[in-house]
C-alpha positions as CSV (number, residue, x, y, z in Angstrom):
1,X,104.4,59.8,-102.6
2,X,105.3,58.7,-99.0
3,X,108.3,57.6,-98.4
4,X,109.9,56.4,-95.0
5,X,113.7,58.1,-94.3
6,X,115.5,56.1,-91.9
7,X,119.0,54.9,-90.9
8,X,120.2,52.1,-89.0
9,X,120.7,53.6,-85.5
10,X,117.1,54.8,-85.9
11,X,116.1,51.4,-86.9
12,X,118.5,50.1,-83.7
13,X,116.3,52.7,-81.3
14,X,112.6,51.5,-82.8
15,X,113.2,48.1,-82.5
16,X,114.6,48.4,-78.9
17,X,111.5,50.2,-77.9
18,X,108.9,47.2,-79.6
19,X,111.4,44.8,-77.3
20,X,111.1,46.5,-73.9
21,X,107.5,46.9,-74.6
22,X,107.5,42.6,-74.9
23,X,106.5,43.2,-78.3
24,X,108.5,40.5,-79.8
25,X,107.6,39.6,-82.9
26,X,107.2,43.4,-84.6
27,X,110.8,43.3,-83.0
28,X,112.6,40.7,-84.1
29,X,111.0,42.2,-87.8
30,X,112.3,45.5,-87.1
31,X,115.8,43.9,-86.1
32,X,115.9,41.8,-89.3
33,X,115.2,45.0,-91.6
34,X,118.1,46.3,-90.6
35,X,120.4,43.6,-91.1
36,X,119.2,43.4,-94.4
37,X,119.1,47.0,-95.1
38,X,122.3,47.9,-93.6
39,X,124.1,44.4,-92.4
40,X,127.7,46.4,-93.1
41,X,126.7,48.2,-90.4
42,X,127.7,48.4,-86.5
43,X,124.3,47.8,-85.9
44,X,123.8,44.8,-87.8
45,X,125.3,42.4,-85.5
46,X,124.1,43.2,-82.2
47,X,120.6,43.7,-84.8
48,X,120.8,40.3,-85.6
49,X,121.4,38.7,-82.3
50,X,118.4,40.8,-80.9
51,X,116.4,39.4,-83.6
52,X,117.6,35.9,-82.2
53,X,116.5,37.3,-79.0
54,X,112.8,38.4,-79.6
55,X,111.9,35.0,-81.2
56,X,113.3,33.2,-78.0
57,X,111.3,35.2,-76.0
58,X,108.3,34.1,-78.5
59,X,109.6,30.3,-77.8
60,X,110.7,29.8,-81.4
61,X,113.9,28.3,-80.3
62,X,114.2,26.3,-83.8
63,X,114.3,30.0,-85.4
64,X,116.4,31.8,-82.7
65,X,118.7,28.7,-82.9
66,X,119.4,29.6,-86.7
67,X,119.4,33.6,-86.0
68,X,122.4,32.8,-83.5
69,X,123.7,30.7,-85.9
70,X,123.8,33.2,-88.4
71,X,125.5,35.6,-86.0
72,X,128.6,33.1,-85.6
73,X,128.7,32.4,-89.4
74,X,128.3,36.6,-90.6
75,X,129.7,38.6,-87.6
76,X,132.2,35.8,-86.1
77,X,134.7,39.0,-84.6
78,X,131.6,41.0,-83.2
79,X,131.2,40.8,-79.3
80,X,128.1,38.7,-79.9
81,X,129.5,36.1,-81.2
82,X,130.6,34.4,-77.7
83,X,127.0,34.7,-76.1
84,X,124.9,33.7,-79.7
85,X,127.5,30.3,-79.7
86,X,126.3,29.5,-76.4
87,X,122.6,30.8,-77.2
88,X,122.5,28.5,-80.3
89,X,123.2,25.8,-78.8
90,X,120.5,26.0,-75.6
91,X,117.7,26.6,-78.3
92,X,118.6,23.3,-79.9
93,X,118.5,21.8,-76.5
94,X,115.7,23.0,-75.9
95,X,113.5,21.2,-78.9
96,X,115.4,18.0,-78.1
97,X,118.1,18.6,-80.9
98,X,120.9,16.6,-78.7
99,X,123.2,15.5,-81.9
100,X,123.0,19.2,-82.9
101,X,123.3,20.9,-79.7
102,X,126.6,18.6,-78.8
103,X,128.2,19.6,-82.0
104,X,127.5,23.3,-81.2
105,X,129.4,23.0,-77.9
106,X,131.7,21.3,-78.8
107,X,132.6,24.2,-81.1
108,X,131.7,26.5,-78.3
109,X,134.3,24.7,-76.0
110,X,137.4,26.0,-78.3
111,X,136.8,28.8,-78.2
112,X,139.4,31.5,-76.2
113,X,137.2,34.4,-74.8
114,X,135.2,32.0,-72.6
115,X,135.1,32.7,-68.5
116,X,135.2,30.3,-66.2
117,X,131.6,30.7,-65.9
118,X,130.8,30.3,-69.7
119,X,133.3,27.2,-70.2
120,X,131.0,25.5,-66.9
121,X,127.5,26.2,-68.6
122,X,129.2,25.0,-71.6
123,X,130.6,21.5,-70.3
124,X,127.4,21.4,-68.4
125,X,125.4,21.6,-71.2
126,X,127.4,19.2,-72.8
127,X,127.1,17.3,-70.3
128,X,123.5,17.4,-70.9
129,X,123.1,16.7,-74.1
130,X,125.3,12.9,-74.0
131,X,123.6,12.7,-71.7
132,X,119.9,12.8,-73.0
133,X,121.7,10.8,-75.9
134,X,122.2,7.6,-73.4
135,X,125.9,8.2,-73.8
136,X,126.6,7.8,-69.8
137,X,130.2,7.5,-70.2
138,X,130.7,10.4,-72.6
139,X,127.9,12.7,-69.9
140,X,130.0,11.3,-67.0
141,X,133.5,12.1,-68.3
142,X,131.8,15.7,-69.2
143,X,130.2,16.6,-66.0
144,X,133.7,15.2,-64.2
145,X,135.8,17.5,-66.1
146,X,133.4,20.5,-65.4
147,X,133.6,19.9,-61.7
148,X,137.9,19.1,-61.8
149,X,137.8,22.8,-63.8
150,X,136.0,24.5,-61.0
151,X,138.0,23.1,-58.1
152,X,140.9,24.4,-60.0
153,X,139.7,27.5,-60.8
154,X,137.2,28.7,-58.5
155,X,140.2,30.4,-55.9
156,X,141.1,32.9,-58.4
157,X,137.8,33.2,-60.5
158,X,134.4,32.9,-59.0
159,X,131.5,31.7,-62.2
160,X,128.7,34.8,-61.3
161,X,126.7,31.9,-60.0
162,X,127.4,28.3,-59.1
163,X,123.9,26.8,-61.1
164,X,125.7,24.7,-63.8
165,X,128.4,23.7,-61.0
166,X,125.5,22.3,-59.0
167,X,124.1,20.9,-62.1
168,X,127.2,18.8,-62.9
169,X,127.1,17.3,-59.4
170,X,123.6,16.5,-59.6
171,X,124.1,14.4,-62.5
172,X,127.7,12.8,-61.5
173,X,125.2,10.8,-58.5
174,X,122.1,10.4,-61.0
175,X,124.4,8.4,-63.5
176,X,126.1,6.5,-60.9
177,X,122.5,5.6,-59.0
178,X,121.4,4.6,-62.5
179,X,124.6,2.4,-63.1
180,X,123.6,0.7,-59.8
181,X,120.0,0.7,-60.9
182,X,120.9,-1.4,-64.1
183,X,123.1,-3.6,-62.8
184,X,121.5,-7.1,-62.7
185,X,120.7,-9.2,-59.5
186,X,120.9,-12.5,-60.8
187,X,120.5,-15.7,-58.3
188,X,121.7,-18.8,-57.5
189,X,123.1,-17.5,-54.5
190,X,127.3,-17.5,-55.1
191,X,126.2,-14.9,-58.4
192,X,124.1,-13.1,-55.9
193,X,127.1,-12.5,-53.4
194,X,129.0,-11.2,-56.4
195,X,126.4,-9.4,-58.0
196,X,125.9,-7.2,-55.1
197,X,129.6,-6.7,-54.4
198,X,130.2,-5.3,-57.9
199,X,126.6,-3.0,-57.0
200,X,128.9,-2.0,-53.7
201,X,131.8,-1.3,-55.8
202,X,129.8,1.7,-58.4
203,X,128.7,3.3,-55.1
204,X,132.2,3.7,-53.7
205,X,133.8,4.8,-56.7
């Protein structure tokens, strides 16, 4: 009878190969195998994030979201944990799950091994996510912080690039212009006067 010998660096190799050849799905299966078939391994953690991986590319973020999940929960020492937090919690924004991405990074935001460039994507994503939950405040306070951090910062650690910097001060303006924007203009005249002063007053803040 056939039977198939294999190991979990061979598995590792094969389901590399499917990946580079943007065969995702029979990847993210081959990845999977092994972390059930050997998931005391080495191979099992960087395995499982690569699974997490494949079905991103395949834009089955709900599923990626719980592979890099899983990653956190199992392997929460391996050096894919840091990258699969911040992972997680892009795939939930990414099919609108605001409460749930905000709770993952806030988790992410504790953490220790984060570069200055990972702790901006994080508040900026944070950012983000209040933000897309009409918590203007909470969004403005976020984006504020991320922007204090990188003046701080940036003369002794440059973020590889300055996307979620720019990011941040796009949506410091958008939030004040739509404070401005919902601020009433009321008449009589004297509630006018003062109406517009206060509209004055948000854009000089």
């Amino acid at each position: 009878e056939d039977f198939e010998a294999y190991d979990a660096p061979t598995l590792f190799r094969d389901a590399d190969a499917l990946f580079e050849a943007d065969k995702f799905a029979d990847a993210a299966q081959k990845y999977e195998k092994l972390v059930v078939e050997f998931g005391d391994s080495q191979w099992a953690p960087p395995a499982l994030f690569n699974a997490a991986l494949s079905l991103e590319a395949l834009g089955r973020y709900g599923e990626a979201s719980d592979r890099y999940k899983q990653v956190v929960a199992m392997y929460p020492t391996s050096k894919n944990a840091k990258e699969a937090a911040m992972r997680q919690a892009a795939c939930l924004a990414e099919v609108g799950k605001w409460v749930q991405s905000a709770e993952a990074l806030a988790l992410v935001e504790k953490r220790e091994d984060l570069t200055l460039g990972d702790r901006l994507e994080t508040m900026a994503r944070h950012g983000l996510a209040l933000f897309e939950l009409k918590d203007l405040s909470g969004a403005e306070a976020k984006f504020q912080q991320s922007l204090a951090l990188y003046e701080t910062r940036k003369a002794e650690e440059q973020p590889q690039n300055n996307f979620f910097v720019a990011m941040s001060q796009f949506y410091t303006a958008h939030i004040a212009h739509q404070r401005f924007r919902d601020l009433p203009l009321r008449l009589p005249q004297k509630q006018l006067v003062l109406d517009v002063d206060s509209k004055a007053k948000t854009c000089s803040v």
